[in-house]
C-alpha positions in Angstrom: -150.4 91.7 -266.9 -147.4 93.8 -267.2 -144.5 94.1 -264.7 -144.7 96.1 -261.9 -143.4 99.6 -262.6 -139.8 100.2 -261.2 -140.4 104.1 -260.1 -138.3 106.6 -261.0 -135.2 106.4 -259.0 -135.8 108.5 -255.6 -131.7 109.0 -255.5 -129.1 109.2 -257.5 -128.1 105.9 -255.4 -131.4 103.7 -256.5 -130.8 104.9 -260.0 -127.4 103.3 -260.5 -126.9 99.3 -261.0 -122.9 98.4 -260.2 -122.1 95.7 -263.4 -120.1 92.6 -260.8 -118.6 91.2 -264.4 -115.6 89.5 -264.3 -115.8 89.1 -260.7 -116.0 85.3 -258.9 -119.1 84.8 -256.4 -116.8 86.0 -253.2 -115.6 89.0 -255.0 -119.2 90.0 -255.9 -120.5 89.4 -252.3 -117.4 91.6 -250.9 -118.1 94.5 -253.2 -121.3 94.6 -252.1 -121.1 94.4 -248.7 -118.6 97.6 -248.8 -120.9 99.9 -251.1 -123.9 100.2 -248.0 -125.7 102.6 -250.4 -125.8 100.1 -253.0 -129.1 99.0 -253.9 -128.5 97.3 -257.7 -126.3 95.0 -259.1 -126.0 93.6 -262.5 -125.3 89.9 -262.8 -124.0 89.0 -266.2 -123.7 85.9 -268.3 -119.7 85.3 -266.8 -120.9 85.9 -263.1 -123.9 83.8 -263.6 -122.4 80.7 -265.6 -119.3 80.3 -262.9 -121.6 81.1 -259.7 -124.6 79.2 -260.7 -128.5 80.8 -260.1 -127.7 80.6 -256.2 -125.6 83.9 -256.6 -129.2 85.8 -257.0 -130.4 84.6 -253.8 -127.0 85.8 -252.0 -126.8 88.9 -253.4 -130.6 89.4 -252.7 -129.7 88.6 -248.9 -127.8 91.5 -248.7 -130.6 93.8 -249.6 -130.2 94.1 -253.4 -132.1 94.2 -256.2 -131.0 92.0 -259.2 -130.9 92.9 -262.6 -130.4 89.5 -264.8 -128.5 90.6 -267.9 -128.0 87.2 -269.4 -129.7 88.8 -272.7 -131.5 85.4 -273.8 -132.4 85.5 -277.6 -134.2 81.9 -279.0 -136.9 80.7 -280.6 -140.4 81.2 -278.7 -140.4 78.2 -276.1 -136.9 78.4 -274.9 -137.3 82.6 -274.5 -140.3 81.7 -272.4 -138.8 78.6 -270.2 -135.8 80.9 -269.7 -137.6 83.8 -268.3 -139.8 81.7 -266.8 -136.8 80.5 -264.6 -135.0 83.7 -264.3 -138.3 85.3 -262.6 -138.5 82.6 -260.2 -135.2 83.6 -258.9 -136.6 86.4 -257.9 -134.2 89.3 -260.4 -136.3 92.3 -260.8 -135.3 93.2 -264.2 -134.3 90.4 -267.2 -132.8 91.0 -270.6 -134.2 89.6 -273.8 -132.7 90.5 -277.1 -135.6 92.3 -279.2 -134.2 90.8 -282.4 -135.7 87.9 -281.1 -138.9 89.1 -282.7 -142.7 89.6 -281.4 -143.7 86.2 -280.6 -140.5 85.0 -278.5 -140.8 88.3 -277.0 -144.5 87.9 -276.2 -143.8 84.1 -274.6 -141.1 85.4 -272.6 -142.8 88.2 -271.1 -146.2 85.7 -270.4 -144.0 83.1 -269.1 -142.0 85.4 -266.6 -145.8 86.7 -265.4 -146.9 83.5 -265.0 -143.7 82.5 -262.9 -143.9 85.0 -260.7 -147.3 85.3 -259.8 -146.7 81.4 -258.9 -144.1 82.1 -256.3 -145.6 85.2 -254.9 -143.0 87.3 -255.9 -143.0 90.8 -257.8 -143.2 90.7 -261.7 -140.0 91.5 -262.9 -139.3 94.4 -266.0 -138.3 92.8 -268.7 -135.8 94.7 -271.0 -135.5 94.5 -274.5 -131.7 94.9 -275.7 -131.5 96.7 -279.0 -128.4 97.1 -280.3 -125.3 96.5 -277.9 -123.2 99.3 -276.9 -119.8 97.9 -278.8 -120.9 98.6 -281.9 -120.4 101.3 -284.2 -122.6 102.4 -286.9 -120.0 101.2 -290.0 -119.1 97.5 -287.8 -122.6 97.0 -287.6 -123.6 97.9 -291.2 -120.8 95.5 -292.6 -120.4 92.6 -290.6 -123.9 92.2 -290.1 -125.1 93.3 -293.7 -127.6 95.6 -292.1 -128.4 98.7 -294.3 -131.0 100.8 -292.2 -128.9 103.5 -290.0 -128.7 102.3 -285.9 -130.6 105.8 -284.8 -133.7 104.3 -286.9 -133.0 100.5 -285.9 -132.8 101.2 -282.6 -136.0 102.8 -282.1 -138.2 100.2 -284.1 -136.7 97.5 -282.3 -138.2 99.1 -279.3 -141.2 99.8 -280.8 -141.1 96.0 -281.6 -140.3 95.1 -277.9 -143.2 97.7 -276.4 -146.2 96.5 -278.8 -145.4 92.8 -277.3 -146.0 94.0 -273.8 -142.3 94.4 -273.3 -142.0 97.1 -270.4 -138.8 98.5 -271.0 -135.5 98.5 -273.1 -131.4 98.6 -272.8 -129.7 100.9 -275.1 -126.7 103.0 -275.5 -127.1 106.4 -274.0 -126.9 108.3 -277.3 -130.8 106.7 -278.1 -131.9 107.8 -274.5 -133.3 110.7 -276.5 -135.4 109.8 -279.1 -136.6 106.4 -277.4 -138.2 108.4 -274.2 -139.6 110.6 -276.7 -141.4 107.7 -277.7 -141.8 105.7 -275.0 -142.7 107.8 -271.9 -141.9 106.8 -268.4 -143.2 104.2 -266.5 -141.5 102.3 -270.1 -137.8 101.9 -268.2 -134.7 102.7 -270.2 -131.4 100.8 -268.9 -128.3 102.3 -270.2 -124.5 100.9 -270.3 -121.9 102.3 -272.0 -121.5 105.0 -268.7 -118.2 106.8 -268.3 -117.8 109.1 -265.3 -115.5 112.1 -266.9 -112.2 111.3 -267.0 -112.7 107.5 -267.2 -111.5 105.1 -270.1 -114.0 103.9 -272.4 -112.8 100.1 -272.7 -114.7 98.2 -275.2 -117.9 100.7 -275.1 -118.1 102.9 -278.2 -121.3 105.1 -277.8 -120.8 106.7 -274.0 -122.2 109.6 -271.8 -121.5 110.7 -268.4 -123.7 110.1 -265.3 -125.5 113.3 -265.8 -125.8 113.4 -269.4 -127.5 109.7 -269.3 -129.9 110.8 -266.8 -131.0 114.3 -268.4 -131.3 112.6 -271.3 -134.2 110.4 -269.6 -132.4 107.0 -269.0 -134.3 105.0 -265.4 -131.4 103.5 -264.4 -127.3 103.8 -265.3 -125.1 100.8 -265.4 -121.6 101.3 -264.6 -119.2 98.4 -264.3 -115.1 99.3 -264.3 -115.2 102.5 -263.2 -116.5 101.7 -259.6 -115.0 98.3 -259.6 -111.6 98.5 -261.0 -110.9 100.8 -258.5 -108.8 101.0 -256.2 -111.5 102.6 -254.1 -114.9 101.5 -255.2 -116.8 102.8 -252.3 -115.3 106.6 -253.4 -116.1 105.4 -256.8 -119.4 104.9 -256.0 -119.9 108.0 -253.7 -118.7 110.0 -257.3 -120.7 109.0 -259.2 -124.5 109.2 -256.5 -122.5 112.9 -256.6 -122.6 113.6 -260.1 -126.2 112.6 -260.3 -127.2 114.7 -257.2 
């Protein structure tokens, strides 16, 4: 059985997840309760190691959906007892790194079925990362000794992910493109590396806009610093559901 197929975002509201990294439990819980027209968050690996699983179960009482990016990459068992775990908590969407290879990625995706249908709860998407957002085409070839260019690793490792049942991917917004060619909706295609115009690009390389990320096919948009570094998230916010509208 695969997950059950997040449908295309009804507004430009549902199709944004607001990144709560570098943010302790309380600030997380405050942000959210002052975006009412937030529906996703993204809890990361800093969020989720100094709040513990519990801060799924509080955001999810305030109405939110979770997306789990702790991005876990093992060998076979541990891929599957982690996601097995993680859909028991109830996120709606899990990250697994694709470079994990088909079996692991198999297992996990089994093992977070099997969890969920055992709590009664909705089988969540998992996402296959491909190739993280910081990187740029010369790091990647020379620190990590990898020859093939990243517009044709990208795309098999998603084609690796979706032959193991996998039922969608994360990538940067420039592969948007070419991996919905290939892997038409409901397959769900998480994007970081988003930058409303005018906003700084930190330690993301490969950016779009809002817009650009959404014509280009991506589900869903993550955006982190840009709604909360500032000094007005909720306007933040509001910008970017009006960019999308």
């Amino acid at each position: 059985m695969l997950a059950e197929p997040i449908q295309a975002p009804p507004s430009p509201a549902d199709a944004i997840i607001v990144a709560l990294d570098g943010m302790d439990p309380e600030a997380a819980c405050r942000l959210a309760r002052a975006l009412p027209e937030l529906r996703w968050v993204k809890v990361g690996l800093e969020l989720f190691v100094a709040a513990g699983p519990g801060i799924v179960s509080r955001l999810q009482e305030l109405g939110l959906q979770v997306f789990l990016d702790l991005k876990f990459h093992d060998i076979p068992a541990t891929m599957a007892g982690a996601c097995r775990s993680a859909a028991r908590l109830g996120a709606r969407m899990i990250t697994v790194h694709a470079a994990a290879g088909g079996r692991a990625l198999a297992a996990a995706q089994a093992a977070a079925v099997d969890a969920a249908q055992e709590a009664d709860l909705p089988v969540p998407t998992l996402l296959a990362v491909t190739v993280l957002t910081s990187w740029e085409a010369d790091s990647f070839a020379a620190e990590l000794a990898i020859g093939e260019p990243l517009e044709h690793y990208v795309p098999r490792l998603a084609a690796l992910a979706a032959a193991a049942g996998i039922a969608g991917a994360v990538c940067s917004p420039h592969e948007v493109s070419s991996l919905r060619a290939a892997h038409p909706a409901p397959f769900t295609l998480v994007t970081p590396g988003i930058r409303p115009a005018g906003s700084a690009a930190g330690d993301q390389r490969r950016v779009l806009t809002p817009a650009q990320a959404i014509a280009a096919g991506a589900s869903h948009l993550v955006i982190g610093r840009p709604i909360t570094a500032s000094p007005d998230p909720a306007a933040a916010f509001a910008a970017c559901c009006a960019e999308l509208a």
